[in-house]
C-alpha positions as CSV (number, residue, x, y, z in Angstrom):
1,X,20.4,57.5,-61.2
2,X,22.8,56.5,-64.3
3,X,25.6,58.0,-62.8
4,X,24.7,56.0,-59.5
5,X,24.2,52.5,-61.7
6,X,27.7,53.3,-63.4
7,X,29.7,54.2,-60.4
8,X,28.3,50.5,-59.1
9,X,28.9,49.0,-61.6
10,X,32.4,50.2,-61.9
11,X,32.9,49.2,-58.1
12,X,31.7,45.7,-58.7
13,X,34.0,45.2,-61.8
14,X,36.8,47.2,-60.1
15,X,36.6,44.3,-57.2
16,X,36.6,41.1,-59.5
17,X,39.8,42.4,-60.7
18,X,41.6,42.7,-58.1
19,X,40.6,39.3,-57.0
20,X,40.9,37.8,-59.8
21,X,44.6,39.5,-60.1
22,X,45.8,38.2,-56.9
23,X,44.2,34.7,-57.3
24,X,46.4,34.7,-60.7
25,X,49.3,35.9,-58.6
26,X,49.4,32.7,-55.9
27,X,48.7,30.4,-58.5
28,X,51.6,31.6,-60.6
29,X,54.2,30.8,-58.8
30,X,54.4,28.4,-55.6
31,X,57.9,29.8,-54.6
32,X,57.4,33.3,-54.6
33,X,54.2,32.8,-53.0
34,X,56.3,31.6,-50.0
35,X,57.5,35.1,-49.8
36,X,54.6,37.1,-50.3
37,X,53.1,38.2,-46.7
38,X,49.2,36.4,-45.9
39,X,47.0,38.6,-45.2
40,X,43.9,37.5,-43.6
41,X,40.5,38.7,-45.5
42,X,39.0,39.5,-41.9
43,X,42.1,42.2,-42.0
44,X,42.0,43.3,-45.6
45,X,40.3,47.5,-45.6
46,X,36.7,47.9,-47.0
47,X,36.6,50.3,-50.0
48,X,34.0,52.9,-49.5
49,X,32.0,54.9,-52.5
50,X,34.4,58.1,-51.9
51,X,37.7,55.7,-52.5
52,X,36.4,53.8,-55.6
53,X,35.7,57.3,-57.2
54,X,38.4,59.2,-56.5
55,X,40.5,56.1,-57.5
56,X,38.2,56.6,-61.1
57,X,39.4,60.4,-61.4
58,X,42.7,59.3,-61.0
59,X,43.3,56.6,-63.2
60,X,41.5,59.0,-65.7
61,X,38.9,56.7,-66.3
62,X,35.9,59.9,-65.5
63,X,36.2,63.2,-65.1
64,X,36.8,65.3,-62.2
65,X,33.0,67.0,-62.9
66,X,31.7,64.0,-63.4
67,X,32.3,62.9,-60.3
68,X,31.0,65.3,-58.4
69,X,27.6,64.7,-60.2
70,X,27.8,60.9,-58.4
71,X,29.2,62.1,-55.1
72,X,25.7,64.6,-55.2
73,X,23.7,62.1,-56.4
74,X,24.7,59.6,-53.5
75,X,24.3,61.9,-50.8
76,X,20.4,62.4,-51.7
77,X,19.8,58.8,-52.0
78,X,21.4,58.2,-48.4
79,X,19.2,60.9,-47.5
80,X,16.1,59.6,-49.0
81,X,17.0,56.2,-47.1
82,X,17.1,57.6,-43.4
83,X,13.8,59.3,-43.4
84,X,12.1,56.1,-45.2
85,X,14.1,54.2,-41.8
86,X,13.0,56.8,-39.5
87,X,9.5,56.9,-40.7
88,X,9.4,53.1,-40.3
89,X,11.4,53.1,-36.6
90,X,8.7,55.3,-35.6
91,X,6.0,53.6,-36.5
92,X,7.1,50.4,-34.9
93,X,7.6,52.5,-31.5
94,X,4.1,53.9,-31.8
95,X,3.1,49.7,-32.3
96,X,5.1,49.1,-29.4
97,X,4.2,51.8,-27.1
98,X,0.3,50.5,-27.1
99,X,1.4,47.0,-26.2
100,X,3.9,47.3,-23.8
101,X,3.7,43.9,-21.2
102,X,5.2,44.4,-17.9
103,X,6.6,41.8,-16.6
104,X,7.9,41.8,-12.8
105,X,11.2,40.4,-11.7
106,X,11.2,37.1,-10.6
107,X,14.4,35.5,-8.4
108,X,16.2,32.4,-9.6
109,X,15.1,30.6,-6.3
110,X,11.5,31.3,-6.7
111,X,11.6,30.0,-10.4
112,X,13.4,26.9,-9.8
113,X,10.7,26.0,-6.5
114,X,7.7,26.8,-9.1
115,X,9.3,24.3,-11.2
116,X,10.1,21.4,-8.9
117,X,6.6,21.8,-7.9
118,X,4.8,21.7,-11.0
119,X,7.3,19.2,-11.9
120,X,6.3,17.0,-8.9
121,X,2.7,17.8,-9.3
122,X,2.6,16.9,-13.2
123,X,4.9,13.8,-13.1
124,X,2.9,11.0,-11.9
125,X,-0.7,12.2,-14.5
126,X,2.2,12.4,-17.4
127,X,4.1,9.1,-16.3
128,X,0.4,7.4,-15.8
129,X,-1.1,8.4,-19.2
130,X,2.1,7.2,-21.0
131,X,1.6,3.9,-19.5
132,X,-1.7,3.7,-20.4
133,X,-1.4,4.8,-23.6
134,X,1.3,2.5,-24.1
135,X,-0.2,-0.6,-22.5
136,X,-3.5,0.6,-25.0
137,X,-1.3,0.7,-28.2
138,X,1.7,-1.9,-27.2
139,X,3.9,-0.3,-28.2
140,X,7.3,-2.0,-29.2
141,X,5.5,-4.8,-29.2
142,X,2.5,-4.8,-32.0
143,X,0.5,-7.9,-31.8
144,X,3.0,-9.6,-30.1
145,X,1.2,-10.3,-26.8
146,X,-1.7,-12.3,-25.7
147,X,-5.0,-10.7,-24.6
148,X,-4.1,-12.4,-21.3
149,X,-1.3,-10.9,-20.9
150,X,-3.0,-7.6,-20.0
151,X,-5.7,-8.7,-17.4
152,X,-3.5,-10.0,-14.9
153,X,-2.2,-8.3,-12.0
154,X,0.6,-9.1,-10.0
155,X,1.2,-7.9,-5.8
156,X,2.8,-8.8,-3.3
157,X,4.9,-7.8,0.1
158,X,8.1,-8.6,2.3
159,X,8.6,-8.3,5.7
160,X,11.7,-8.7,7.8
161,X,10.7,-9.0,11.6
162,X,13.0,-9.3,14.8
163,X,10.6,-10.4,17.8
164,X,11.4,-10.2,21.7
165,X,9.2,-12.1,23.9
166,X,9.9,-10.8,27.0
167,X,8.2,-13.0,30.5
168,X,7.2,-11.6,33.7
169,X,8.4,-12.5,37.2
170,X,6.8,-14.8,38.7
171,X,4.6,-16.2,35.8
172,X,2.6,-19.2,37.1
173,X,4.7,-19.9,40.1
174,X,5.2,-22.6,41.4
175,X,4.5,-24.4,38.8
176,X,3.4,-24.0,35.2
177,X,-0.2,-24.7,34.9
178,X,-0.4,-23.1,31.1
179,X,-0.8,-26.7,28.9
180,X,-0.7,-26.3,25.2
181,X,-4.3,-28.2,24.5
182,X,-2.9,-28.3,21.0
183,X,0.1,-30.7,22.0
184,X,-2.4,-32.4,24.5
185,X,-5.1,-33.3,20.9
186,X,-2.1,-34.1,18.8
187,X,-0.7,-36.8,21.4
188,X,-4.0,-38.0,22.7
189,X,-2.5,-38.0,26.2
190,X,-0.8,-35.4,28.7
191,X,2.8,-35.8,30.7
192,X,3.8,-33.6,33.2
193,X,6.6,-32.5,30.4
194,X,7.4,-29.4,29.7
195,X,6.9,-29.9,26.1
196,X,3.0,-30.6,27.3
197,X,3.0,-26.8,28.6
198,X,3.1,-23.3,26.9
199,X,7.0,-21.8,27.3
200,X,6.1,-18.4,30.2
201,X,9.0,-18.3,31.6
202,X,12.2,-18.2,29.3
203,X,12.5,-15.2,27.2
204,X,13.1,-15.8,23.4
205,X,14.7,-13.7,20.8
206,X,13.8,-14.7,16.8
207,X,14.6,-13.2,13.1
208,X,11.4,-13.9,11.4
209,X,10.3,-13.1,7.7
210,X,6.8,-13.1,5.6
211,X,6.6,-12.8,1.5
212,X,3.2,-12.6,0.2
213,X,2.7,-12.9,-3.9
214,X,-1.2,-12.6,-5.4
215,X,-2.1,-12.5,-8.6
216,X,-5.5,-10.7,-9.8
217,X,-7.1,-11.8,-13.3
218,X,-9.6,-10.2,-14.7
219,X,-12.0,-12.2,-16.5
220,X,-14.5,-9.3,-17.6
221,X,-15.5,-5.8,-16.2
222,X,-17.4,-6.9,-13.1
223,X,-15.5,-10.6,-12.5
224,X,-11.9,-11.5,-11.6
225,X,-10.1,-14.5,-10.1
226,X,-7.5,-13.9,-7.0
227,X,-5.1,-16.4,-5.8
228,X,-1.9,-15.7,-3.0
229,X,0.7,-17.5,-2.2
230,X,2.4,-16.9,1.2
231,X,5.2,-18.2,3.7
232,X,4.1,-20.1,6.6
233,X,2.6,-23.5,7.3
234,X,-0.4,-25.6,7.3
235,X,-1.8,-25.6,11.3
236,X,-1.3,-22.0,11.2
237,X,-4.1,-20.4,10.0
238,X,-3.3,-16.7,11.6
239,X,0.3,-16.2,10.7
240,X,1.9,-16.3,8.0
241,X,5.7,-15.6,9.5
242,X,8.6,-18.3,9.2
243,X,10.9,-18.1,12.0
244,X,14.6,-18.5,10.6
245,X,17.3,-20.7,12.1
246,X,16.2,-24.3,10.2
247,X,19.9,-25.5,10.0
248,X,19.9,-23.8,6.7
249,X,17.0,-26.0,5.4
250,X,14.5,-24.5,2.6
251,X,11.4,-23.1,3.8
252,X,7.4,-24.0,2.1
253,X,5.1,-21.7,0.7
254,X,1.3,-21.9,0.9
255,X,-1.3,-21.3,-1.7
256,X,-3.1,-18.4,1.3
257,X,-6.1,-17.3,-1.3
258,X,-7.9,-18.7,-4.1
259,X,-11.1,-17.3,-4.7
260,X,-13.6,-16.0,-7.4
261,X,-15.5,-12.4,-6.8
262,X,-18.1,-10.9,-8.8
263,X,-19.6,-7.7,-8.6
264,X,-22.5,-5.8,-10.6
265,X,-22.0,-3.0,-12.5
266,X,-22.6,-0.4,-9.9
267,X,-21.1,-1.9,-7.7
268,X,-24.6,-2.9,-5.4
269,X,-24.1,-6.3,-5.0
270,X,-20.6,-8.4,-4.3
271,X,-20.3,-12.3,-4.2
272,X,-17.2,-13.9,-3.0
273,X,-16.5,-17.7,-3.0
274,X,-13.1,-19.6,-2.4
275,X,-11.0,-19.1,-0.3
276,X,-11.2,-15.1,0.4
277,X,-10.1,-12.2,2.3
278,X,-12.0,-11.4,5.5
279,X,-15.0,-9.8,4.4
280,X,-15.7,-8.4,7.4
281,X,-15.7,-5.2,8.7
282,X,-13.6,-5.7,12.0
283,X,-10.5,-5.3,14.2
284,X,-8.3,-8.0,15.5
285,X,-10.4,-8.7,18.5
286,X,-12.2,-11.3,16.5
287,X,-10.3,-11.9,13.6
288,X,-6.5,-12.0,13.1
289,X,-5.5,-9.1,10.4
290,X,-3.7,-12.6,8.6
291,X,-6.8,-14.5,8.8
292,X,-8.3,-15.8,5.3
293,X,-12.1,-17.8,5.4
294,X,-13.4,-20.8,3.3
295,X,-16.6,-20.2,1.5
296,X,-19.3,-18.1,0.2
297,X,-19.7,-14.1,0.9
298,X,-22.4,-12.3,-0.3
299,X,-22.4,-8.0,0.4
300,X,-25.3,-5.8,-0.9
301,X,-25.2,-1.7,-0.5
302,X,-29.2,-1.1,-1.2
303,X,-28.6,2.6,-0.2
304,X,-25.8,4.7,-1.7
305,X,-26.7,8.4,-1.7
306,X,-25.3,11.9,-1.8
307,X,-28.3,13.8,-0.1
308,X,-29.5,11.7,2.7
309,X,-29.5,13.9,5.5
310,X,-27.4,17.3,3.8
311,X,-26.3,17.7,0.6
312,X,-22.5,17.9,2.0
313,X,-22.3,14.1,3.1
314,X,-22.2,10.9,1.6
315,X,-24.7,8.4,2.8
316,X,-23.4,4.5,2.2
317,X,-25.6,1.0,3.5
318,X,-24.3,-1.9,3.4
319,X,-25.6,-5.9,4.4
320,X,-23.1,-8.7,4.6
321,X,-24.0,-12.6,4.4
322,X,-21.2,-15.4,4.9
323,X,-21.4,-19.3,5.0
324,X,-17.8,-20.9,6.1
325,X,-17.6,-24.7,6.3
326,X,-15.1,-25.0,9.0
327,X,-14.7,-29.0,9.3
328,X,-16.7,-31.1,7.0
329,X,-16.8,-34.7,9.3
330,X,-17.5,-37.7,6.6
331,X,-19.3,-40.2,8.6
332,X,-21.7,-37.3,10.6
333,X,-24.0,-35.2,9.4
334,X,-22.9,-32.7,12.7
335,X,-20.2,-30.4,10.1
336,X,-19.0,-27.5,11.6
337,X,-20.3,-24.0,10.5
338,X,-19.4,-20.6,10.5
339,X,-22.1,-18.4,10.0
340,X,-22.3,-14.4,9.8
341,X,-24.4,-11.4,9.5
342,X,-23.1,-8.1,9.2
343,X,-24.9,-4.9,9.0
344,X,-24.0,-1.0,8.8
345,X,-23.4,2.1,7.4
346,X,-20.5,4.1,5.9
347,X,-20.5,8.0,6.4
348,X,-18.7,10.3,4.3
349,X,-18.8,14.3,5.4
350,X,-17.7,17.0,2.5
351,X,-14.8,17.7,4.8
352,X,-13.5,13.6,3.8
353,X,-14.1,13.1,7.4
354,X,-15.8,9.5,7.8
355,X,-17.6,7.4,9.7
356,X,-18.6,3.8,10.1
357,X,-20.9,1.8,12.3
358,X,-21.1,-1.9,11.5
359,X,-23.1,-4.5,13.4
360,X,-22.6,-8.3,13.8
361,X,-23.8,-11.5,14.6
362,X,-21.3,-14.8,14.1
363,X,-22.9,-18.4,15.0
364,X,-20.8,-21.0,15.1
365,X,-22.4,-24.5,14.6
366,X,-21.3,-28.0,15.9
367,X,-17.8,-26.5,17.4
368,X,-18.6,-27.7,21.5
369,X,-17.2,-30.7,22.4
370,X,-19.7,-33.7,23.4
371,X,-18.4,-36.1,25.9
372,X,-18.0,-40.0,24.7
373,X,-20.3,-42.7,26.3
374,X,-17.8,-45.2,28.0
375,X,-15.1,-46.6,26.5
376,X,-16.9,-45.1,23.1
377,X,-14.7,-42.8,20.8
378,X,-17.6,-41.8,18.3
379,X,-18.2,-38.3,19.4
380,X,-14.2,-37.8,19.2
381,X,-14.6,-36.0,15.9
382,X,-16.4,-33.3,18.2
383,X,-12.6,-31.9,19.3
384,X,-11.2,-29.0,17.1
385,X,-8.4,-29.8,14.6
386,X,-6.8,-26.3,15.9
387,X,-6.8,-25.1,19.7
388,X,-5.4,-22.3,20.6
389,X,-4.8,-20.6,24.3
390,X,-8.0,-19.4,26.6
391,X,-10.9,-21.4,26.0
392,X,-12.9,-23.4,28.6
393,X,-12.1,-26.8,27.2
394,X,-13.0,-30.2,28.9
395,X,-12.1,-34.4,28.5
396,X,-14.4,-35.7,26.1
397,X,-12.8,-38.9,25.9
398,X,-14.5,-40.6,29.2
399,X,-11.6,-44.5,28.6
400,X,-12.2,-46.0,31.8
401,X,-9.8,-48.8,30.6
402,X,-7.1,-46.1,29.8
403,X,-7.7,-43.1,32.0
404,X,-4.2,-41.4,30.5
405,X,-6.1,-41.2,27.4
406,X,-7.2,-37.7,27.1
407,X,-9.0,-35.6,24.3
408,X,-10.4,-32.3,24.5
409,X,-12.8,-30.3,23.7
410,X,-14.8,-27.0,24.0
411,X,-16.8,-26.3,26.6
412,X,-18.6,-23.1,25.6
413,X,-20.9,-22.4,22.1
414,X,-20.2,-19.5,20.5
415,X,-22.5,-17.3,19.1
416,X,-21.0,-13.6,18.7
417,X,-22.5,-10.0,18.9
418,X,-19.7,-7.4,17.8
419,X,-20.3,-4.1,17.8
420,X,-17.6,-1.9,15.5
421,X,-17.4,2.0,15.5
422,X,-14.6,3.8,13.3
423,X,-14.1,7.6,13.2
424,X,-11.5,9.0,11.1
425,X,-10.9,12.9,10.7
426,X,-9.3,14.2,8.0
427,X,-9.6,18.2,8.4
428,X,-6.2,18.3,9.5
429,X,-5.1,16.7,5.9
430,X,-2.9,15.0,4.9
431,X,-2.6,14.0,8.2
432,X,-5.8,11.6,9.6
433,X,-7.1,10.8,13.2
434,X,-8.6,7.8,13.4
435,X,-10.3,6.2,16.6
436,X,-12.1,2.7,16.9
437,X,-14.3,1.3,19.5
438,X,-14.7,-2.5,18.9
439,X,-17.0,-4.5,21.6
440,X,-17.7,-8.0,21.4
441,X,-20.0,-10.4,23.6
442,X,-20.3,-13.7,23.2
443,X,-24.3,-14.6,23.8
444,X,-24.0,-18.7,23.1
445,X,-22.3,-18.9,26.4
446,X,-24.5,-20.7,29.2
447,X,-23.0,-21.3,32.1
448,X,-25.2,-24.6,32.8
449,X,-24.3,-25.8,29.5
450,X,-20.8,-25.8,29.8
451,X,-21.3,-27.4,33.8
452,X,-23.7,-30.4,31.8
453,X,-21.3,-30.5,28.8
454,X,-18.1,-31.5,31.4
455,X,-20.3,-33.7,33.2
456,X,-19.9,-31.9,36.5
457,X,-16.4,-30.8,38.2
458,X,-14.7,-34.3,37.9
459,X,-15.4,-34.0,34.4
460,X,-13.8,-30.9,33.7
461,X,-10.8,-30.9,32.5
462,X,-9.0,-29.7,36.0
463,X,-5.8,-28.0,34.5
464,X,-7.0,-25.7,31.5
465,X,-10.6,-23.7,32.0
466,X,-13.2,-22.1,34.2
467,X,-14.2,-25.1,36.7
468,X,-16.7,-23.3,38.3
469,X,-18.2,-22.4,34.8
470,X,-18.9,-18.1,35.3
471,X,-19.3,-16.8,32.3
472,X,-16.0,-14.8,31.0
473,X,-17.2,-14.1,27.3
474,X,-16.8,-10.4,27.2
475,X,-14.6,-7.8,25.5
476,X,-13.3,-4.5,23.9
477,X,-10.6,-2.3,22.3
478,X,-10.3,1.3,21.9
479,X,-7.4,2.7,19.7
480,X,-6.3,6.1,18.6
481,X,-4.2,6.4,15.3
482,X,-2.8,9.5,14.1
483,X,-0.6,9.9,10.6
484,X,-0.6,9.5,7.1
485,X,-3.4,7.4,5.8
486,X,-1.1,5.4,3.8
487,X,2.9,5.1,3.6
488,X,3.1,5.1,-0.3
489,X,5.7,8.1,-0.1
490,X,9.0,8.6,1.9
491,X,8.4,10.5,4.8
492,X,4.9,9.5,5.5
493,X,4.1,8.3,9.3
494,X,2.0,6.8,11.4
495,X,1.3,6.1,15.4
496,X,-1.3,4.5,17.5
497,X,-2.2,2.7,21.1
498,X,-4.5,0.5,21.8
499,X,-6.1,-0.8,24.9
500,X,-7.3,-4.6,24.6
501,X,-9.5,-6.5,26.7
502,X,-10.6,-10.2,25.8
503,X,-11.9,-12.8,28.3
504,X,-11.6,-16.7,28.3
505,X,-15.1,-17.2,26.6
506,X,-15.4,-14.5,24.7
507,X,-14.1,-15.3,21.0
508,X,-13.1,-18.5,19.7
509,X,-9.2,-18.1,20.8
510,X,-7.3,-19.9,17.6
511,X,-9.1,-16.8,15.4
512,X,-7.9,-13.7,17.5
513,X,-4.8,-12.0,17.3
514,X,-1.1,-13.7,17.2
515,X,0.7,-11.0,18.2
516,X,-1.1,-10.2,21.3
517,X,0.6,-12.1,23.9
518,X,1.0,-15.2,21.4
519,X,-2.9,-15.5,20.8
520,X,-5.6,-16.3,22.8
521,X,-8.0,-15.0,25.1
522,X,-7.5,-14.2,28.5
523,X,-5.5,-11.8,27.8
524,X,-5.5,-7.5,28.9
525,X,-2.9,-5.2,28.0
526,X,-2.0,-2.0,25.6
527,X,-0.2,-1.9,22.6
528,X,1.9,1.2,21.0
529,X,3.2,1.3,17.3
530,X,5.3,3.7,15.3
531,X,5.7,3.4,11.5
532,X,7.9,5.6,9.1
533,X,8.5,5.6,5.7
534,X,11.9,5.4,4.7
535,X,11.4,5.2,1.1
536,X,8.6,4.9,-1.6
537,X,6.3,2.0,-0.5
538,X,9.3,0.9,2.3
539,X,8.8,1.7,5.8
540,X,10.4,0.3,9.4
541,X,8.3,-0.3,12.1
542,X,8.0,-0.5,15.9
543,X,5.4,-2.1,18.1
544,X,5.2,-2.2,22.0
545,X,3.1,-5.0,23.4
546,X,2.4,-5.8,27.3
547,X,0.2,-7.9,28.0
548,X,-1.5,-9.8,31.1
549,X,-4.1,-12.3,32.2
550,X,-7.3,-11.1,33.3
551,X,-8.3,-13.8,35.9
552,X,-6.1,-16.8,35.2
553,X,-2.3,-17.9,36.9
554,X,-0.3,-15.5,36.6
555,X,1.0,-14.7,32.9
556,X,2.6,-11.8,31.7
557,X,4.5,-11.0,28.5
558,X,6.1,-8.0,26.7
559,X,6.8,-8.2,23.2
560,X,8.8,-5.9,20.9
561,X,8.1,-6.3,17.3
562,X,10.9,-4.4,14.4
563,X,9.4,-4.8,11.0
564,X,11.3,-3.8,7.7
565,X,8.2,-3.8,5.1
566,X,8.0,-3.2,1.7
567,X,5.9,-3.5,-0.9
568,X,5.7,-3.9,-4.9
């Protein structure tokens, strides 16, 4: 082992020279350093232990015996070496050899698709807990906004609409006998102009648009404070669409909601009061999808249980109260009421599937018209502010000094039975099939009332209503919907008809739907709608309505709704 200590420590010193020697060399002398040949380290030949010791024998600085001693004595450390490296490669192939993993081949294309769709699947819980956690901690922003600032939510929508209102042949021929009561009211008189009469004969093309903006605030855990403001205008209280072509003039907004709702901490008892969303459970038979309501709201689910009938449905109750001042007359204690009563049940099978069976009764209060003694105008305030097209309405005004003075009113009380049935399937997820009964009947209708009410036939109004007073105050829709339930995601779809059947008397015409054949009652026909989602929260859609009158002149109309829609 001294001979092997020597020999490396004569390598070691035998190196530093000649480095040392030709550092000396190049620093010596710049210009002959010019002609002295580079040669690049990666180039220069390793010494091995052979070379460094026979370059020893020769320079005479050991013996020739000598160095046979250290050429022996590094062949048996090198020897030494590989069985203590084979001894250890072995025992790490033993290691290995009782852990093995095998681990099957898996194609690029199959990697990247189980990526995209953990990727996909992951993204919106990451994205959403981020936000949280960085709406919780502020961050960026440490104690630099108000409490405020967090409850309130903002929502709104846009629509872009083209319309087609397409008449029939022969609508009302000769002669129009359609008035617009609503002109009629407003000009306390009637002209045979055709401003005085509804337009059913000229078709009518129109770009129209809706933007919707609420705001939520939430005030504590179980009460918040809701407020909209919309397009539209004031004696519109169904639609909130603004036709454009106004020689380029501005357009108004509307404040559409204000209202207050409270809830209990499960959820068993809501109270709205304001001016609210519908809080009905209903179709547009009755109530225009558009249509908001003044006043209290009270719902209370007394029965919410998981193992009413079978421990794989949900079991849901519900009761509904609502008190809606509709006209609030200052010098008569005869205000006009809406009052409603809903009852039903929500049922919820393990396979999502649902179904829903509501009940309701709607009185309206103080909404006939009551004709004036002679020459009187104090009942006047019995005429709606708002009529719409359908209605039995009648002269209430009874001027025998002015017999052009006309002003009317409605013939029939309402009082409303609705029947509502909803059925959605959703085994064949994530598409739904959904299919809705809706039957209406309005009970307040007596024929000898409304006979009394016009004082006999030459007090009926003669151009706009039932003279001969039958009773007309039924109808019904069945629809059948098929698609995504929501269109929150590009490529998400849905499509539906409809069948719609709503007579003179049945509902209180202002209320029902705008789109069907302008409004009104009187009115059969089918409707067919497509929607597809073009992008995130964006769709286009396409609605097919015909429509005709059920026992009135002649008056048919196909419309053709395009909606661009999107949301934020």
């Amino acid at each position: 082992m001294k001979l092997v200590n020597l020999s490396a420590g004569l390598i070691v010193a035998l190196n530093i020279s000649v480095i040392f020697l030709a550092s000396f060399s190049v620093f010596a002398a710049d210009v002959e350093a010019e002609k002295i040949p580079q040669v690049e380290l990666e180039n220069m030949p390793v010494l091995s232990s052979m070379d460094v010791i026979n370059i020893l024998v020769k320079e005479g600085v050991i013996t020739e015996q000598r160095a046979q001693a250290l050429i022996q004595s590094i062949a048996v450390d090198k020897s030494e070496n590989k069985i203590k490296a084979d001894k250890k490669s072995h025992k790490g192939e033993t290691r290995l050899d009782t852990k093995i993993v095998r681990v099957p081949y898996v194609p690029n294309y199959v990697s990247q698709q189980i990526r995209d769709e953990v990727r996909l699947g992951l993204r919106e819980d990451v994205v959403n807990d981020v936000i949280g956690q960085a709406k919780h901690e502020r961050w960026g922003v440490p104690g630099a906004l108000p409490d405020w600032v967090n409850r309130i939510k903002f929502k709104g929508d846009f629509r872009l609409r083209y319309q087609g209102d397409l008449f029939a042949d022969g609508n009302a021929e000769p002669f129009n006998i359609y008035v617009d009561a609503q002109k009629v009211n407003d000009e306390r008189s009637f002209q045979a102009d055709p401003s005085f009469f509804h337009n059913i004969t000229e078709d009518r093309h129109r770009l129209r648009a809706r933007i919707r903006l609420a705001m939520d605030a939430k005030i504590t855990e179980g009460t918040k404070v809701g407020m909209r403001i919309s397009s539209g205008n004031l004696n519109d209280p169904v639609s909130t669409n603004q036709t454009l072509g106004n020689s380029l003039a501005p357009y108004q907004l509307v404040l559409d909601r204000m209202f207050i709702k409270m809830e209990s901490e499960y959820q068993g008892h809501t109270f709205l009061g304001g001016r609210m969303p519908n809080p009905w459970v209903s179709t547009d038979l009755i109530w225009d999808k558009d249509l908001n309501f003044d006043g209290l709201a009270y719902k209370y689910r007394p029965l919410q249980s998981d193992n009413m009938f079978d421990e794989d449905r949900v079991f849901d109750t519900f009761v509904s109260f609502g008190v809606f001042p509709l006209d609030e007359i200052e010098l008569s204690s005869n205000d006009k009421w809406l009052f409603g009563f809903q009852t039903g049940l929500n049922w919820t099978f393990n396979s999502q599937s649902k179904l829903d069976i509501a009940l309701a009764y709607y009185d309206y209060t103080n909404i006939e018209g009551e004709r004036n003694s002679a020459d009187s105008n104090l009942l006047d305030y019995t005429a709606p502010d708002l009529l719409g097209t359908g209605n039995t309405v009648f002269d209430i005004s009874n001027n025998t000094v002015d017999p052009e003075d006309i002003l009317l009113g409605l013939a029939a009380d309402y009082t409303l039975v609705d029947l509502l049935v909803k059925y959605k399937i959703a085994q064949f997820a994530p598409m739904n099939v959904e299919m809705v009964m809706d039957y209406v009947k309005n009970i307040g209708y007596k024929q000898a009332d409304v006979i009394a009410r016009a004082g006999g036939e030459d007090g009926l109004f003669p151009i706009y209503g039932n003279s001969d007073g039958e009773a007309r105050n039924t109808g019904y829709q069945v629809k059948l919907k098929v698609g995504w339930p929501t269109l929150k995601q590009r490529g998400n779809w849905q499509a539906s008809m409809a069948f719609k059947y709503l007579e003179r008397d049945a509902v209180v015409d202002i209320y029902t739907d705008s789109d069907f054949r302008g409004g009104g009652t009187d009115v059969q026909g089918y409707i067919l709608q497509g929607k597809y989602a073009f992008d995130d929260n964006s769709w286009a859609s396409l609605k097919f309505i015909s429509a005709d009158e059920i026992d009135g002149a002649p008056y048919g109309r196909d419309t053709i709704q395009l909606d661009l829609v999107t949301v934020f």
